[in-house]
C-alpha positions, 0 to 999 in steps of 0.5 A: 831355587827351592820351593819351601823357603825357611820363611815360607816354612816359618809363614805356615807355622805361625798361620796354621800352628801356634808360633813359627817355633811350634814345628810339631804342630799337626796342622802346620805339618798338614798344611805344610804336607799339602803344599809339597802334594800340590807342587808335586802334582803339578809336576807330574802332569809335566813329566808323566813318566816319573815314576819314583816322584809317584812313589813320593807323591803316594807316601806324601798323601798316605801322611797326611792321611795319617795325620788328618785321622788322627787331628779327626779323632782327636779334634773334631772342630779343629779339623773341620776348620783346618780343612775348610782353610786349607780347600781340601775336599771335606 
């Protein structure tokens, strides 16, 4: 069973972006980014040799960053909010 449901999908969009429609939304694709890192964290500390889901894992969190600096330079406020939502470390 997969983990990321469409209505799961969808209940991100509307919660973090504008609209369940509104795909391109920087904080949903952050908030969607950081659930697929927390499911893949949990499973490599089950499977600690799984190494080609690190490389994933590694490429995930290289995104996010990407995307947080951007929403950073580009809205400082809403990037306050999102992270403070979201429970990440700033």
């Amino acid at each position: 069973m997969p983990y990321l449901t469409k209505e799961k999908t969808a209940e991100y969009f509307t919660k973090f972006g504008t609209s369940a429609t509104n795909t391109g939304s920087i904080e949903a694709q952050i908030a969607l980014l950081t659930e697929r890192i927390n499911r893949i964290s949990d499973h490599l500390q089950a499977n600690k040799k799984d190494f080609s889901t690190h490389r994933g894992l590694m490429q995930l969190v290289g995104k996010r960053k990407r995307l947080l600096t951007y929403l950073s330079n580009s809205n400082l406020q809403n990037y306050r909010q999102l992270i403070e939502k979201i429970g990440l470390r700033k």
